[in-house]
KEPA-336917 format. One record per residue: x, y, z of N, C-alpha, C, O in turn; residue number from 1. Coordinates in steps of 0.1 Angstrom, whole numbers, plus 5000, padded with zeros to 4 digits. Layout:
N
+--------+---------+------+---------+----------+-------+--------+---------+------+--------+---------+------+-----+
| n.east | n.north | n.up | ca.east | ca.north | ca.up | c.east | c.north | c.up | o.east | o.north | o.up |   n |
+--------+---------+------+---------+----------+-------+--------+---------+------+--------+---------+------+-----+
|      X |       Y |    Z |       X |        Y |     Z |      X |       Y |    Z |      X |       Y |    Z | NUM |
...
+--------+---------+------+---------+----------+-------+--------+---------+------+--------+---------+------+-----+
This chain:
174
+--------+---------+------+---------+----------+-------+--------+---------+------+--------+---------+------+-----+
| n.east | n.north | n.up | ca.east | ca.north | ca.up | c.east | c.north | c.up | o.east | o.north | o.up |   n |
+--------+---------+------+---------+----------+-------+--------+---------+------+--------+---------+------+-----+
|   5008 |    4988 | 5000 |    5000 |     5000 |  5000 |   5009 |    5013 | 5000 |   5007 |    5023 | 4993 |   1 |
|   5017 |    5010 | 5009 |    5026 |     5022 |  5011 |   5037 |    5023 | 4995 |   5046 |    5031 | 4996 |   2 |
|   5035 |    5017 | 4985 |    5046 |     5018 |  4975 |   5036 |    5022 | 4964 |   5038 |    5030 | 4956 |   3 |
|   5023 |    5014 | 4966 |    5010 |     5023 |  4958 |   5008 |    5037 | 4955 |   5008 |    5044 | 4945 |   4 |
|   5006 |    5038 | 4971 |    5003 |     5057 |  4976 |   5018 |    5066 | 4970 |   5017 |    5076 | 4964 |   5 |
|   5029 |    5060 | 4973 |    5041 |     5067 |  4967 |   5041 |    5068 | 4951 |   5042 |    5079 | 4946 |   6 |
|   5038 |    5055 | 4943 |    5036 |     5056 |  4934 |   5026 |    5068 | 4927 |   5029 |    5076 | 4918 |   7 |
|   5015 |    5066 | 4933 |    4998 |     5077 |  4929 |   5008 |    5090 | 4930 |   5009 |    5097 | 4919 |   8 |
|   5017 |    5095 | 4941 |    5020 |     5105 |  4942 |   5033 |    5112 | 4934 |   5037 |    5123 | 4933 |   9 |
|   5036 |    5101 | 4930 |    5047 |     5107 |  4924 |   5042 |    5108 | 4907 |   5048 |    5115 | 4899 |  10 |
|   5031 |    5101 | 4904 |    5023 |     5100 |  4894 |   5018 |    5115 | 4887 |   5019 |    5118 | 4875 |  11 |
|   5012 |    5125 | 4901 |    5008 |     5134 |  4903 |   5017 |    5145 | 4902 |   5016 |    5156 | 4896 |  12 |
|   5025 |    5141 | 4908 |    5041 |     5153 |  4904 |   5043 |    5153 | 4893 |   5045 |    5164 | 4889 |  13 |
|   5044 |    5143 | 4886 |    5047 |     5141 |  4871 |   5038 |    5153 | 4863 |   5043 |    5163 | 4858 |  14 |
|   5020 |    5149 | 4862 |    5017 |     5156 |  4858 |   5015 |    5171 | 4859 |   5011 |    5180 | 4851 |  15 |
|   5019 |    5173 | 4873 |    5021 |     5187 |  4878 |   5034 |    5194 | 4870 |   5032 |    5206 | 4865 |  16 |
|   5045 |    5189 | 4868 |    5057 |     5191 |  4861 |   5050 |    5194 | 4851 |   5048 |    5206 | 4851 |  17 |
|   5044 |    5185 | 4840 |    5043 |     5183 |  4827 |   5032 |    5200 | 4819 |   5032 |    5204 | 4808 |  18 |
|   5026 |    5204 | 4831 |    5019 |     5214 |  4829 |   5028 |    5225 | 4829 |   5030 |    5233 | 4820 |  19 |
|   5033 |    5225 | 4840 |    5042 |     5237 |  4842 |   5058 |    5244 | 4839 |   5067 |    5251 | 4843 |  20 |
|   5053 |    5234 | 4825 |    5065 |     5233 |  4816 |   5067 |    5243 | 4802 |   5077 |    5245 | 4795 |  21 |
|   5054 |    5247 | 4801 |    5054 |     5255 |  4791 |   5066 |    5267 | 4788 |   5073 |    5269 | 4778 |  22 |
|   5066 |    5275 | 4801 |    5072 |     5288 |  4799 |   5088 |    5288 | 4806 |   5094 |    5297 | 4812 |  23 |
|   5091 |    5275 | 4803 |    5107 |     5275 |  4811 |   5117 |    5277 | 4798 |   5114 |    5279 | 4786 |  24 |
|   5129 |    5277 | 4804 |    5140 |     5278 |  4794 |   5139 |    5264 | 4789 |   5132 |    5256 | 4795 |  25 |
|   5146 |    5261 | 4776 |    5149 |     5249 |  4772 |   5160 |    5240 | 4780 |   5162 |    5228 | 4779 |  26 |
|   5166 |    5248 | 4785 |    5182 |     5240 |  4795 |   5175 |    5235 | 4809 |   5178 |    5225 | 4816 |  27 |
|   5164 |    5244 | 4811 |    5158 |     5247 |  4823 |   5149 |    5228 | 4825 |   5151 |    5219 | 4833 |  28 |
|   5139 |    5229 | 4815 |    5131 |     5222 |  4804 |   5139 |    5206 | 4807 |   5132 |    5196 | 4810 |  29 |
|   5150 |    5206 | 4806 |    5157 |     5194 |  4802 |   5163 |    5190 | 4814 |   5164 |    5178 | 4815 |  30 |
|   5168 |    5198 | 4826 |    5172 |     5196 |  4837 |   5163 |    5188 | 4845 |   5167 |    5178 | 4851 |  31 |
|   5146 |    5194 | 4845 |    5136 |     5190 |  4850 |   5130 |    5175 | 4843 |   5123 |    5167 | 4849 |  32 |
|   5134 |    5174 | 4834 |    5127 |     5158 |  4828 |   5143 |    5147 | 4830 |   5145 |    5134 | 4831 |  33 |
|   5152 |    5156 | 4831 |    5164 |     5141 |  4839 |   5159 |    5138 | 4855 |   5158 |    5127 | 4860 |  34 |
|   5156 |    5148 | 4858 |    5148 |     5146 |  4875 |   5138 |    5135 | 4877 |   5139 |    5125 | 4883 |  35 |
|   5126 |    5142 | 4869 |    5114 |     5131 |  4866 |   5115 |    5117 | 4865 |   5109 |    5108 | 4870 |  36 |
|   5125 |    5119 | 4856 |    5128 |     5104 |  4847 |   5139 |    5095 | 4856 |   5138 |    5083 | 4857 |  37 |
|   5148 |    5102 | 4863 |    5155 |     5097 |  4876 |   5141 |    5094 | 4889 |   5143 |    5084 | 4896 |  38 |
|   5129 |    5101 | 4891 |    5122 |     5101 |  4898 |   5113 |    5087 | 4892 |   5112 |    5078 | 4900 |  39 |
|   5108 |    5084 | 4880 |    5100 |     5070 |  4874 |   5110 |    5057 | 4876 |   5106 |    5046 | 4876 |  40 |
|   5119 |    5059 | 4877 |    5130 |     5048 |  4878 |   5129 |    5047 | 4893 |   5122 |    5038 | 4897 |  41 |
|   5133 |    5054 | 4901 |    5127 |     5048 |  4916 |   5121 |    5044 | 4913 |   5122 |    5032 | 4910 |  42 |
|   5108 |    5051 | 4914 |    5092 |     5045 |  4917 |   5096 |    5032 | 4911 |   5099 |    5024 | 4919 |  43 |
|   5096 |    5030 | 4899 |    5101 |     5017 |  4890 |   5105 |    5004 | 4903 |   5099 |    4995 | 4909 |  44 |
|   5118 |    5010 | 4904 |    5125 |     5001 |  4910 |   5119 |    4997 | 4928 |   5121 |    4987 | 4934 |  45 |
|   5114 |    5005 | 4930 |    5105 |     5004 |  4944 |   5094 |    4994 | 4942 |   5091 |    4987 | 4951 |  46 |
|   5088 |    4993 | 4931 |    5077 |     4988 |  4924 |   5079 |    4973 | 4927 |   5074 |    4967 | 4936 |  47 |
|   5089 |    4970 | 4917 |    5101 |     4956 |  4913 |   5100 |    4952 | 4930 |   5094 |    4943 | 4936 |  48 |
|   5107 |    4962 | 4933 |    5113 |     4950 |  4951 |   5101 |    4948 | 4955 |   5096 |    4937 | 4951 |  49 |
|   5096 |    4955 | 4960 |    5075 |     4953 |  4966 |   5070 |    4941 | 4961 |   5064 |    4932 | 4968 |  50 |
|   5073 |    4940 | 4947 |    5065 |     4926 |  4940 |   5076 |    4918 | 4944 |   5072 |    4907 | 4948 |  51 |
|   5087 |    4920 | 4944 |    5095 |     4906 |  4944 |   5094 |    4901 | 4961 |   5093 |    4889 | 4963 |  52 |
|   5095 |    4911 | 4973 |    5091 |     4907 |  4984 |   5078 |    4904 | 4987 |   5075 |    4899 | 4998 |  53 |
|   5068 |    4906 | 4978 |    5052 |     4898 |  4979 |   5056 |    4885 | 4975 |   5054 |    4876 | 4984 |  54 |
|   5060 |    4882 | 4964 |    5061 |     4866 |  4959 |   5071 |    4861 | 4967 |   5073 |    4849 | 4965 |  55 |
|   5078 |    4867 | 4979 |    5087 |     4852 |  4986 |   5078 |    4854 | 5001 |   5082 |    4847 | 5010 |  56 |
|   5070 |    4860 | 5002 |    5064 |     4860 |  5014 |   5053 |    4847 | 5017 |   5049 |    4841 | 5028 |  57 |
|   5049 |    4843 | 4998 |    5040 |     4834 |  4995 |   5045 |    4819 | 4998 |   5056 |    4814 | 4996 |  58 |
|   5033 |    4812 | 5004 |    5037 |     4801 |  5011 |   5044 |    4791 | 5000 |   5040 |    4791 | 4989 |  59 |
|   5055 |    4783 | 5003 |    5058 |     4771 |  4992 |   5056 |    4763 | 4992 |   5060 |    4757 | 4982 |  60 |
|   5048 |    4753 | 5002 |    5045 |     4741 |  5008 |   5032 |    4736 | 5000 |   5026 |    4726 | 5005 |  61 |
|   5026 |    4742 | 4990 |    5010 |     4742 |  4985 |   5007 |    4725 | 4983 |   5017 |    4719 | 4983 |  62 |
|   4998 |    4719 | 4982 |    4997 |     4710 |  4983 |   4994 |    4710 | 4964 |   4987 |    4718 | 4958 |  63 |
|   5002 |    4699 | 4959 |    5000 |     4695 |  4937 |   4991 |    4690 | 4937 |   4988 |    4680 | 4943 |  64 |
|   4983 |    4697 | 4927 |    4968 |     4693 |  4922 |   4970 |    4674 | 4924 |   4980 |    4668 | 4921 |  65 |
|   4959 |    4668 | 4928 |    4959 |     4653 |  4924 |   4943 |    4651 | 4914 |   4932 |    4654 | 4916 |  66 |
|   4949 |    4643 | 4903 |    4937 |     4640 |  4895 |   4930 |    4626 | 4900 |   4936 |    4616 | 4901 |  67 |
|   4915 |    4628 | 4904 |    4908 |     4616 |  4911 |   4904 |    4611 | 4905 |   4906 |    4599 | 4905 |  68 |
|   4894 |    4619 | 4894 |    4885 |     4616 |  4885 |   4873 |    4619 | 4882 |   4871 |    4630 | 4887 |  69 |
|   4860 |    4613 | 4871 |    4849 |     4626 |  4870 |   4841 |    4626 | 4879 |   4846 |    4625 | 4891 |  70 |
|   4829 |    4626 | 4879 |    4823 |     4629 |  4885 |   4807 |    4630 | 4879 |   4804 |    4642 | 4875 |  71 |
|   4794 |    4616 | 4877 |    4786 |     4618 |  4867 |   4773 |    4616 | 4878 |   4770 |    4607 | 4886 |  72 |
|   4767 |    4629 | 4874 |    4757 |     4635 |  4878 |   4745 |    4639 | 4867 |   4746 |    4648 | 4859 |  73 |
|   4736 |    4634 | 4869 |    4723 |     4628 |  4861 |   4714 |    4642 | 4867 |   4716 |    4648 | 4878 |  74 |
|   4706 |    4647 | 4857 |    4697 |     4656 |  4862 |   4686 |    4649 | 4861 |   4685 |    4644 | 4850 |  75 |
|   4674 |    4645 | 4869 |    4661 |     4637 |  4869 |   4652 |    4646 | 4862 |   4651 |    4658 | 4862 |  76 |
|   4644 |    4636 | 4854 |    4631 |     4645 |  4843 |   4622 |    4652 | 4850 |   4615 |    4659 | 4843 |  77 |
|   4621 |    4654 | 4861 |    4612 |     4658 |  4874 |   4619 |    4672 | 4879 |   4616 |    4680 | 4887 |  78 |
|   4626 |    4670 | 4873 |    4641 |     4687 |  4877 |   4642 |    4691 | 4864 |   4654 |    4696 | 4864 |  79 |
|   4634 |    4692 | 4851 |    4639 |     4701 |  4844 |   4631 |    4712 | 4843 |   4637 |    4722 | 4838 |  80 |
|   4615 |    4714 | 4848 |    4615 |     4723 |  4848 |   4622 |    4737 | 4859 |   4624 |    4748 | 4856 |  81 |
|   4626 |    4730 | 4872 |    4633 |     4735 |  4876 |   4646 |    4744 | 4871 |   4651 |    4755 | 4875 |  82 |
|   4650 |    4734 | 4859 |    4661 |     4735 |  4851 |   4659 |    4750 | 4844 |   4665 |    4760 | 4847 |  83 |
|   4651 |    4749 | 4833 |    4640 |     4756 |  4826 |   4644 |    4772 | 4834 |   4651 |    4782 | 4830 |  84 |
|   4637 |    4771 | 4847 |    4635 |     4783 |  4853 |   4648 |    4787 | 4860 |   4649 |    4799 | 4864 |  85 |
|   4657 |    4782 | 4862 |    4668 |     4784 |  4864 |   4676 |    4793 | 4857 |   4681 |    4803 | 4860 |  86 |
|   4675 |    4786 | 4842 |    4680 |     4791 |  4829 |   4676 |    4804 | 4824 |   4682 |    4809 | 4814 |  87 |
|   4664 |    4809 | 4832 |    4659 |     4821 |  4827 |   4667 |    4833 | 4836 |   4669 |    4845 | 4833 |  88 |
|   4672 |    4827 | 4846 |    4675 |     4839 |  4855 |   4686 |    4843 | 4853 |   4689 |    4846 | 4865 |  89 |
|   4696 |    4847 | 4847 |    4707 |     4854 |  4837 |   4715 |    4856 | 4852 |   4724 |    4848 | 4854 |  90 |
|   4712 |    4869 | 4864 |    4718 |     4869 |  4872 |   4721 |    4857 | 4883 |   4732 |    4854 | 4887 |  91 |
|   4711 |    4854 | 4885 |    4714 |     4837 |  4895 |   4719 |    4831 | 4888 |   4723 |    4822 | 4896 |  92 |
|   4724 |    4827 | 4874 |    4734 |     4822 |  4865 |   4751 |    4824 | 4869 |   4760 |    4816 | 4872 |  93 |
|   4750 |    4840 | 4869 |    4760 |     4847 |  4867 |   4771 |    4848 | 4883 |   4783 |    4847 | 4886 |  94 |
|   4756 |    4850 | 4891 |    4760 |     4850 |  4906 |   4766 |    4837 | 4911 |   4772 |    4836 | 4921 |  95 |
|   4764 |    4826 | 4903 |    4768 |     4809 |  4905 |   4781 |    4807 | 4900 |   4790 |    4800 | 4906 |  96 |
|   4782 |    4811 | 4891 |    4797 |     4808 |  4884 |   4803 |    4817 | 4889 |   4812 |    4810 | 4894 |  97 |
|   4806 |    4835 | 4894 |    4812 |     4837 |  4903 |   4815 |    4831 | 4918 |   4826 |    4831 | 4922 |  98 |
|   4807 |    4828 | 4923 |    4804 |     4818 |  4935 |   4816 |    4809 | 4932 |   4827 |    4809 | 4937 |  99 |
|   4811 |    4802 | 4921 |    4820 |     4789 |  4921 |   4836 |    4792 | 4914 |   4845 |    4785 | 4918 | 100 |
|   4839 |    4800 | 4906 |    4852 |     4807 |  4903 |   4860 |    4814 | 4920 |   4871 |    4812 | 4924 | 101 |
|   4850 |    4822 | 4927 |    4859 |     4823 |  4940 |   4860 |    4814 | 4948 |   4866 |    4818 | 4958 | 102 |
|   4854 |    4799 | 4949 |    4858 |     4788 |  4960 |   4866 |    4775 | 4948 |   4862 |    4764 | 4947 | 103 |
|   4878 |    4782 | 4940 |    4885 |     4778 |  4936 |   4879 |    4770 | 4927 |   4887 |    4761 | 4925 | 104 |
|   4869 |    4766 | 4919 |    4869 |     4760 |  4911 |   4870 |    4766 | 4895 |   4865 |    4776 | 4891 | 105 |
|   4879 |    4757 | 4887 |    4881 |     4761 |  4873 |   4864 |    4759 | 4863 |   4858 |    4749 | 4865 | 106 |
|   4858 |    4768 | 4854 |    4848 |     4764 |  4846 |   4857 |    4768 | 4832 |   4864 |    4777 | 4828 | 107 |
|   4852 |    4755 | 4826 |    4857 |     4756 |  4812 |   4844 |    4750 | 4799 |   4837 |    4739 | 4799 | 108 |
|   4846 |    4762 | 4789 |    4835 |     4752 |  4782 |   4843 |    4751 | 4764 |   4850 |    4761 | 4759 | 109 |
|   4842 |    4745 | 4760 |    4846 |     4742 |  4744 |   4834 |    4738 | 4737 |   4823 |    4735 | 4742 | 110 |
|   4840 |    4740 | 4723 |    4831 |     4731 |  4713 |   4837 |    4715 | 4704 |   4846 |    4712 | 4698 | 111 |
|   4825 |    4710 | 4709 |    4830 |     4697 |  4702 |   4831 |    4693 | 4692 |   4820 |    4688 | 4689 | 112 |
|   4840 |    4690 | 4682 |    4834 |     4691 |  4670 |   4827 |    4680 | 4663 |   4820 |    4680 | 4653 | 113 |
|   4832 |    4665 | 4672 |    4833 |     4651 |  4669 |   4814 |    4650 | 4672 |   4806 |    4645 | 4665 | 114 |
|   4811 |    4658 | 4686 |    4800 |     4655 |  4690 |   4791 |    4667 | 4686 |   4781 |    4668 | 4692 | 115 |
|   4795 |    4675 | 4678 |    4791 |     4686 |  4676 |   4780 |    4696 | 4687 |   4771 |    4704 | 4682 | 116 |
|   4782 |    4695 | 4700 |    4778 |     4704 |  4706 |   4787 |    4708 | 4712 |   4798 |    4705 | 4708 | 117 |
|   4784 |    4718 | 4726 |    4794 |     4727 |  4736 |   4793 |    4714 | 4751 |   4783 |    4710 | 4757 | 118 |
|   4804 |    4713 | 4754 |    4810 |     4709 |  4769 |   4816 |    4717 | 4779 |   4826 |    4724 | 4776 | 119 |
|   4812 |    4715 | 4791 |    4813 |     4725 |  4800 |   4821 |    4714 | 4813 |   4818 |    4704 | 4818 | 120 |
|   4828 |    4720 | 4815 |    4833 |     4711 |  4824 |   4839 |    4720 | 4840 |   4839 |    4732 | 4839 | 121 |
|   4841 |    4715 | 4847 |    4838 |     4726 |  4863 |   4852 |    4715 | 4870 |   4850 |    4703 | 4870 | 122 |
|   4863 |    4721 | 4873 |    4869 |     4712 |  4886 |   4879 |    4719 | 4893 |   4885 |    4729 | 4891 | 123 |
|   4879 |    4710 | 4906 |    4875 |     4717 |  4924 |   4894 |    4717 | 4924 |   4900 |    4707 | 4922 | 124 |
|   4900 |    4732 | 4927 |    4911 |     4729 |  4930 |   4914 |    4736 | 4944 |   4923 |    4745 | 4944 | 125 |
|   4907 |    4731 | 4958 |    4904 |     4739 |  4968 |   4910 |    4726 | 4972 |   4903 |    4717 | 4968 | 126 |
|   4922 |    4721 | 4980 |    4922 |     4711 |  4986 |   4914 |    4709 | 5000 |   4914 |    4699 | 5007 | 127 |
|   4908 |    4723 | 5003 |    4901 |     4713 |  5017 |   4882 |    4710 | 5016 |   4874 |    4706 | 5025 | 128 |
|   4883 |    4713 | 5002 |    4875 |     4708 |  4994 |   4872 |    4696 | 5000 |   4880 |    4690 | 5006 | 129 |
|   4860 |    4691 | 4998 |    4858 |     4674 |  4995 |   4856 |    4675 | 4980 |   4861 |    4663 | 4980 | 130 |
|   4853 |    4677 | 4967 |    4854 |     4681 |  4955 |   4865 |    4681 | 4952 |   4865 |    4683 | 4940 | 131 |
|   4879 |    4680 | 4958 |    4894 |     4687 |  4952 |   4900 |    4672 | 4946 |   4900 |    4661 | 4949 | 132 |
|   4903 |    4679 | 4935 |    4906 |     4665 |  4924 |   4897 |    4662 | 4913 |   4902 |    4658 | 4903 | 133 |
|   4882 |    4662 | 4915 |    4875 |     4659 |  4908 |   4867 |    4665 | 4898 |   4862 |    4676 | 4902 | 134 |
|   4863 |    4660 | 4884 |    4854 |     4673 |  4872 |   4840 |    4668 | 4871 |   4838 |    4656 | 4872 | 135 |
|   4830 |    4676 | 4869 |    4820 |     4670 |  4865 |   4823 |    4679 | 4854 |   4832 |    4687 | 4853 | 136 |
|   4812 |    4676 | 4844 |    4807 |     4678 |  4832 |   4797 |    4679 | 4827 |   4788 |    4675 | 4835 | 137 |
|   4791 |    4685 | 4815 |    4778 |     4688 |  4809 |   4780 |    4688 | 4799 |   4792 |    4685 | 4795 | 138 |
|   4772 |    4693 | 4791 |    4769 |     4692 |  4776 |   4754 |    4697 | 4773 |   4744 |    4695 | 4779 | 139 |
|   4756 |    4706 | 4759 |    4743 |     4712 |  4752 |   4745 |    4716 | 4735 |   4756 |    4716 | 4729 | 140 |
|   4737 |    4717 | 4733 |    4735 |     4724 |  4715 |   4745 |    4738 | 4719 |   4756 |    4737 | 4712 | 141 |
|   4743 |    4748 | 4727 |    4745 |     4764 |  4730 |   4755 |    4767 | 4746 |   4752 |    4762 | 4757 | 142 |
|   4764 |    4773 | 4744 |    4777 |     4770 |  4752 |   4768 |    4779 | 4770 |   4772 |    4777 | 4782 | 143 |
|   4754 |    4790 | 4764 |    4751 |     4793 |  4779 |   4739 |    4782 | 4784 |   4735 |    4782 | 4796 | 144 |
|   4736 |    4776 | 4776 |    4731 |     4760 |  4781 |   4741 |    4748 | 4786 |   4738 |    4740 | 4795 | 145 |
|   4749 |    4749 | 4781 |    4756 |     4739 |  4791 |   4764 |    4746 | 4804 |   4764 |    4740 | 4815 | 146 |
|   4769 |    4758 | 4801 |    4773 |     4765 |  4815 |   4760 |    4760 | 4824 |   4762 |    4751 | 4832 | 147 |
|   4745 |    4768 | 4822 |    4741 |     4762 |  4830 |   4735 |    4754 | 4835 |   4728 |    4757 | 4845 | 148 |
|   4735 |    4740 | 4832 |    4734 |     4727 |  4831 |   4745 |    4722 | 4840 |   4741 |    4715 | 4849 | 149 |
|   4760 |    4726 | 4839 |    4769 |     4724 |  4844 |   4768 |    4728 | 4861 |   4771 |    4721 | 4871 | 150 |
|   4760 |    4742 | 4859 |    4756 |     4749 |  4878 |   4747 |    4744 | 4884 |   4747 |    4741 | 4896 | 151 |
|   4737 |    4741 | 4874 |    4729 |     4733 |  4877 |   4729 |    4719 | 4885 |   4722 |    4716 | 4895 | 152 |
|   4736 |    4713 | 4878 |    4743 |     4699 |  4886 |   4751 |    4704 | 4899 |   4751 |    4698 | 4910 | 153 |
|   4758 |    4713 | 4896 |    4768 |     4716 |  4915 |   4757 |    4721 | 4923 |   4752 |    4714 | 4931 | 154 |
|   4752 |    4733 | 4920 |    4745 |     4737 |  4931 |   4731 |    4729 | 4935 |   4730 |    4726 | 4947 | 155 |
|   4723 |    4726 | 4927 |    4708 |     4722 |  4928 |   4710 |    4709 | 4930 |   4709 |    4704 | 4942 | 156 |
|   4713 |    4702 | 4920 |    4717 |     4680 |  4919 |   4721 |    4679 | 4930 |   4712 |    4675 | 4938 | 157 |
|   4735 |    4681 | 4934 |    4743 |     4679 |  4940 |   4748 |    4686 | 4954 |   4757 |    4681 | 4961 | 158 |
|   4741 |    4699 | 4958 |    4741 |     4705 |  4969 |   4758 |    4709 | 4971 |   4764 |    4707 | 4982 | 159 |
|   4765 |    4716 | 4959 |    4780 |     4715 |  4960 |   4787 |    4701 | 4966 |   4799 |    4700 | 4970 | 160 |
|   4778 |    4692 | 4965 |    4787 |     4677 |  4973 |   4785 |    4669 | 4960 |   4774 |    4668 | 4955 | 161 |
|   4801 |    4661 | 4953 |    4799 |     4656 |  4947 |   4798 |    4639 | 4951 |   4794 |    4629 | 4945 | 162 |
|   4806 |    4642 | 4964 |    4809 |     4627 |  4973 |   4804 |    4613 | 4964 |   4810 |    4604 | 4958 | 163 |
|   4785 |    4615 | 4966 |    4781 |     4602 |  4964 |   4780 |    4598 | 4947 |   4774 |    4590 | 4940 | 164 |
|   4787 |    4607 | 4946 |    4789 |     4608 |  4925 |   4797 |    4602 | 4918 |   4795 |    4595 | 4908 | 165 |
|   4813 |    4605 | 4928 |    4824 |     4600 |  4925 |   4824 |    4591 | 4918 |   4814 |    4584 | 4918 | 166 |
|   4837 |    4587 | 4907 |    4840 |     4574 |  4902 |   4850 |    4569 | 4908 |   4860 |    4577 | 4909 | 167 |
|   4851 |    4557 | 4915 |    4863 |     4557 |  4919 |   4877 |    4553 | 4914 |   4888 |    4551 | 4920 | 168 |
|   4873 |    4551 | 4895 |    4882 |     4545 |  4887 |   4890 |    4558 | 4880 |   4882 |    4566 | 4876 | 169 |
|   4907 |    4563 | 4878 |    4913 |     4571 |  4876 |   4916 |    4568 | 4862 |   4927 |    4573 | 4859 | 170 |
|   4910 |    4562 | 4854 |    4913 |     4562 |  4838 |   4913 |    4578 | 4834 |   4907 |    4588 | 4839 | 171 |
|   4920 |    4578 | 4823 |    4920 |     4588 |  4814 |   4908 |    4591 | 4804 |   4911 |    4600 | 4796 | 172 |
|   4899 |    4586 | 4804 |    4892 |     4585 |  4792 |   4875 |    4582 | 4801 |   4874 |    4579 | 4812 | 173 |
|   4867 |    4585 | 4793 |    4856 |     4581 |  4802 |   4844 |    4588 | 4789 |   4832 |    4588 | 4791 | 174 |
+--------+---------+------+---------+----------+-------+--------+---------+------+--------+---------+------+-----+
């Protein structure tokens, strides 16, 4: 914070210089922008150390992703209208996938070309997660139909618990 606020302020000097530059001598003129430019190079270099003593303050012990496996979650015919009305709510869409982006989970969606629709795939990299390790999946015609198909299954299906879903087989393929 304190290399921030130095920064902002010397930011402000700058532009204060840059104004009150009109009516100087030329020698005058040139004296004043070696200063500045000696003054951006601090800042610069204050910058640099700040970042470099944030990144060793950062823990190194993190625990390496482990791959478990998927995770297949069925939505029942009796839950699509639920589904349906879910899909209409653009913000409770929006507010879910943020939700689920800040408790560490990755969402990814592509197109398939073999299966010719969009897959959406969601996985938990929160180790104290019970979810950590594992992806579920979805699929649709339209990439904001499987996004929410995909939320659908975490939040509603599955109550963010994928536990009784699990596969317990670690193949690559599925």
């Amino acid at each position: 914070m304190i290399i921030n606020s130095r920064l902002y302020f010397g930011i402000q000097e700058f532009k204060q210089f840059l104004t009150s530059q009109g009516n100087l001598h030329p020698t005058d003129r040139m004296k004043n922008y070696v200063i500045v430019n000696q003054s951006l190079e601090y800042y610069s270099r204050r910058l640099k150390r700040a970042m470099h003593d944030w990144i060793n303050t950062m823990p190194k012990n993190k625990k390496k992703f482990v791959w478990k496996g998927y995770v297949n979650i069925t939505i029942a015919e009796s839950a699509t209208t639920e589904l349906n009305t879910y899909m209409k709510d653009d913000k409770l869409v929006f507010q879910d996938m943020n939700q689920a982006i800040l408790a560490n989970y990755t969402i990814k969606i592509y197109y398939d070309t073999e299966k010719e629709n969009y897959r959406a795939s969601m996985t938990c990299y929160d180790e104290k997660d019970s979810n950590f390790g594992y992806m579920l999946g979805a699929f649709a015609g339209d990439w904001y139909t499987a996004l929410v198909v995909l939320l659908f299954k975490h939040y509603r299906v599955a109550g963010e618990s994928w536990q009784e879903h699990t596969q317990s087989e670690t193949r690559n393929f599925g």
